[in-house]
Each structure stands twice: as structure tokens, then as C-alpha cells.
PASEBA-1860 file (N, C-alpha, C; in nm, 3 decimals):
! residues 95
1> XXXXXXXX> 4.671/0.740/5.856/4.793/0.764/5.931/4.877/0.869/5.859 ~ 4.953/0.950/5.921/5.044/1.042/5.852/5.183/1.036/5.938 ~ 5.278/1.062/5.825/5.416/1.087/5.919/5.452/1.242/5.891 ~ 5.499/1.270/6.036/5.559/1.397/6.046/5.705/1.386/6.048 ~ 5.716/1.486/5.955/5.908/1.477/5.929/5.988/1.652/5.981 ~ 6.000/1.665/6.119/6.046/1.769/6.163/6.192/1.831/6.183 ~ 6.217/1.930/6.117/6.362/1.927/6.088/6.385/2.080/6.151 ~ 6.459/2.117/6.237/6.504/2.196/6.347/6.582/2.221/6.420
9> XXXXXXXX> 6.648/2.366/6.449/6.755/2.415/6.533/6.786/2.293/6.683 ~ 6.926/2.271/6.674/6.941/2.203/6.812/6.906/2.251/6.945 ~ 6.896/2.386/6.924/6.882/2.484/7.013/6.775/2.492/7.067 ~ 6.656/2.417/7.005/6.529/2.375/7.093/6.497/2.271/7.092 ~ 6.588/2.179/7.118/6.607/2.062/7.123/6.485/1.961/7.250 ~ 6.514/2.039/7.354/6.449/2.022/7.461/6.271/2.060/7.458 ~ 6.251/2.165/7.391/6.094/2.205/7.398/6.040/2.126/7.260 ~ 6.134/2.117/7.160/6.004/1.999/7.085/6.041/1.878/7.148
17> XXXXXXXX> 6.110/1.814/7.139/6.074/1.685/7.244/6.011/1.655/7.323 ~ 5.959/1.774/7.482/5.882/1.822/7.516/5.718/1.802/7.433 ~ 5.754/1.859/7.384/5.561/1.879/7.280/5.532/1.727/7.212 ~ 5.642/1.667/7.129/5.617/1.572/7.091/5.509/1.466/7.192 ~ 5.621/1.466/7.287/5.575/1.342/7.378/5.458/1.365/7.467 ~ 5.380/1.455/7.459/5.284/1.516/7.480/5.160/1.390/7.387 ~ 5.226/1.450/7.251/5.027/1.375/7.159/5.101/1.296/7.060 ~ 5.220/1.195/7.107/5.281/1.096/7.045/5.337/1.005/7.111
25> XXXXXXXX> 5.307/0.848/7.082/5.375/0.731/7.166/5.515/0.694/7.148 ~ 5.589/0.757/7.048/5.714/0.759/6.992/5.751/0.864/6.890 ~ 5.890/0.832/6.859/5.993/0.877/6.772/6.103/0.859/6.758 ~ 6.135/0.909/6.654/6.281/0.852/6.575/6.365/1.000/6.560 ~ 6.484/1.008/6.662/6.529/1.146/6.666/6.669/1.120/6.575 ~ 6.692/1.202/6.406/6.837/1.232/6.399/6.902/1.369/6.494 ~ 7.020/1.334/6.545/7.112/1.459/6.555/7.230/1.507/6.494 ~ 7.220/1.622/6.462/7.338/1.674/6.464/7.371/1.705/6.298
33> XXXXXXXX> 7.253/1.730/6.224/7.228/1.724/6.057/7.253/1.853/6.041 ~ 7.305/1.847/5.888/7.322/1.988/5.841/7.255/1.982/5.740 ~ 7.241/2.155/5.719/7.130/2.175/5.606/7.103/2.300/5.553 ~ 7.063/2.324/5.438/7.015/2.492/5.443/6.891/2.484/5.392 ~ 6.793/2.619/5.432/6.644/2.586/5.414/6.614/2.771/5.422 ~ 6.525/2.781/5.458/6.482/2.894/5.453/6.487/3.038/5.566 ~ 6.615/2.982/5.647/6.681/3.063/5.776/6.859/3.018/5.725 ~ 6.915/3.046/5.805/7.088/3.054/5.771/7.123/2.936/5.756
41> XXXXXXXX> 7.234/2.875/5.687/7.270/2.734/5.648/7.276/2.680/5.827 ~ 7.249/2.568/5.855/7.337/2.493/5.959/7.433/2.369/5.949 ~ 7.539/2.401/5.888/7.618/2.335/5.919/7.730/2.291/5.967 ~ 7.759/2.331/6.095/7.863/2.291/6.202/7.984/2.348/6.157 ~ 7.977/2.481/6.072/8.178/2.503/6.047/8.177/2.647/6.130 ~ 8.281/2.736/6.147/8.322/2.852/6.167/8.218/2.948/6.090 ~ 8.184/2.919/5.959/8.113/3.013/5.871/8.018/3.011/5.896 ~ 7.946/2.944/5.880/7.822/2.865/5.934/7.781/2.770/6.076
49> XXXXXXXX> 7.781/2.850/6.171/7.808/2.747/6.296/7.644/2.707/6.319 ~ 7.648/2.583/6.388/7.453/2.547/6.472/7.430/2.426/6.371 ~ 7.363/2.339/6.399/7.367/2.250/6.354/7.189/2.192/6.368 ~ 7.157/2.138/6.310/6.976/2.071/6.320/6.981/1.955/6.351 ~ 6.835/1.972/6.431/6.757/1.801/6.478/6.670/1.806/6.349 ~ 6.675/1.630/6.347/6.515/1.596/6.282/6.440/1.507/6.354 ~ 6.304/1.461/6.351/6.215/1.393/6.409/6.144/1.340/6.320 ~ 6.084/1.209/6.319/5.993/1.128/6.234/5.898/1.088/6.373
57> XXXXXXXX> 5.789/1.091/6.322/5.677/1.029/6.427/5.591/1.000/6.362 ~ 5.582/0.935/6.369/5.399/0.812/6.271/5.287/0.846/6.387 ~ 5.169/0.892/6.315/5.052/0.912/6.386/4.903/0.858/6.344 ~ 4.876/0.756/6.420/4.715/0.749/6.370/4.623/0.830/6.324 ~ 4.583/0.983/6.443/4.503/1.036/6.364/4.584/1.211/6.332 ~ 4.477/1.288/6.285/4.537/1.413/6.230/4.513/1.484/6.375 ~ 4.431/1.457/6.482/4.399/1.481/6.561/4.516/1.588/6.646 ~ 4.619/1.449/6.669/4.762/1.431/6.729/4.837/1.575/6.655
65> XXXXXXXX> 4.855/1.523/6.481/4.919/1.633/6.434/4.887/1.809/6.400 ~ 4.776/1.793/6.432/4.724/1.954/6.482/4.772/1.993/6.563 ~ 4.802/1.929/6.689/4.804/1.962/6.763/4.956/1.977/6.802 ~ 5.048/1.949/6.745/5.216/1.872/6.743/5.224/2.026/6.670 ~ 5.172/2.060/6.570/5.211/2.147/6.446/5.141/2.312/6.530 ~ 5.063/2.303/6.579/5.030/2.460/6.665/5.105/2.442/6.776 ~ 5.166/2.355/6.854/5.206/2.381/6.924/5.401/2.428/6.886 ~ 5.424/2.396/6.767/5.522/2.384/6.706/5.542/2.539/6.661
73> XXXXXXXX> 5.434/2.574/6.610/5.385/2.729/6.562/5.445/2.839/6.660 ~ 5.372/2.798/6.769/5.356/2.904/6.905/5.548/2.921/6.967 ~ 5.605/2.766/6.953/5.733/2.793/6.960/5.807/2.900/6.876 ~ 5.813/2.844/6.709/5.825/2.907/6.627/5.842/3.103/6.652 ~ 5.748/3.147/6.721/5.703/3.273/6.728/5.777/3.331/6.887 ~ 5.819/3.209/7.001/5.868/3.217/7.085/6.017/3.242/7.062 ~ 6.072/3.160/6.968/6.247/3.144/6.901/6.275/3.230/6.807 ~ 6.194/3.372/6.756/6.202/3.391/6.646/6.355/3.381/6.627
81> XXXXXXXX> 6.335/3.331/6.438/6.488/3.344/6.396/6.559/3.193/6.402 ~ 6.444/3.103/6.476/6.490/2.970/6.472/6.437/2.865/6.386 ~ 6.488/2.818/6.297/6.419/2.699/6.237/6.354/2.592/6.282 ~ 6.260/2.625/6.213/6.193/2.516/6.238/6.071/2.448/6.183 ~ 6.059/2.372/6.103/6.012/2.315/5.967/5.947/2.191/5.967 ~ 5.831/2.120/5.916/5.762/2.033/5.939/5.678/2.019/5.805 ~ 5.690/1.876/5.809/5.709/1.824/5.645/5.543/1.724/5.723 ~ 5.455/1.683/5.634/5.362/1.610/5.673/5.328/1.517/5.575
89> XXXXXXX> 5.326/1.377/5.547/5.314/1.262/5.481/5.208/1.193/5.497 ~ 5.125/1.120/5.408/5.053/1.036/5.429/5.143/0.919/5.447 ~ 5.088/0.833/5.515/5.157/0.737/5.627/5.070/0.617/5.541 ~ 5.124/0.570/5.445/5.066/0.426/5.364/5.034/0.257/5.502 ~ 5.133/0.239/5.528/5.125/0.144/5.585/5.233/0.111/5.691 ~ 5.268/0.068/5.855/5.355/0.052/5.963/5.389/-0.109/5.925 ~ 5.519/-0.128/5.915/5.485/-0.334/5.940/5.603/-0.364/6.034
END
């Protein structure tokens, strides 16, 4: 199992959610996080305006997350200039 930890512009808020629910039975959505990473800070002031989603989704196989992560890609290249970042975990155990 692996968890995907996706951290991203609000601004495509709608198309990964979209993709997710595609090759995943759930998720766990934060909104409205700030952060700085490797595109412009987001955090919600005058200086820095835009703000990030994150996503956690637990997946049985890698199958799912190939497929979550190219389709994530192809956005990526659609938004240029938009964050969008994906962290991948081995997934020990669900209880």
C-alpha cells in the first residue's frame, strides 16, 4: 500500500479532485494551507496572495498511483506556473 500526500494551488482545485476520484475510493482533503516550496510562497496575505490544497489518499496498488501521478503531470504542463507537488509513502498498515 502507499500513501499519496498531494499538496497544490487552490486554483485547480476542481481538476485534481476530478483525477483523484477517477483511480481512488477516497480522500482526505486539507484547505486553504499555506506554504512555500518550489513556485511562489502561498500564503493568503497582500504580498503573497493564493493559498494551497492538500490531499492524502491511501492506495492498495501502485497501479492506481501511476496513474493519479501522470495524470497529475499532464495537468502540471496544462497550469504551467502552478504548483503542484506529490509526496509518495509506503503505506505500513490502515486500522
Amino acid at each position: 500500500m502507499v500513501m499519496l500526500f498531494i499538496v497544490y494551488s487552490n486554483a485547480v482545485d476542481d481538476e485534481v479532485v476530478e483525477i483523484v476520484k477517477k483511480y481512488a475510493s477516497g480522500y482526505t482533503k486539507f484547505v486553504d494551507v499555506q506554504g512555500e516550496g518550489n513556485k511562489e510562497p502561498q500564503l493568503g496575505t497582500h504580498v503573497w496572495p493564493g493559498l494551497n490544497n492538500c490531499m492524502m489518499i491511501a492506495l492498495e496498488d501502485n497501479k492506481s498511483k501511476d496513474k493519479i501521478a501522470q495524470e497529475l503531470q499532464k495537468l502540471k504542463v496544462k497550469f504551467k506556473g502552478v504548483g503542484i507537488s506529490v509526496f509518495v509513502m509506503q503505506l505500513k498498515e490502515m486500522v
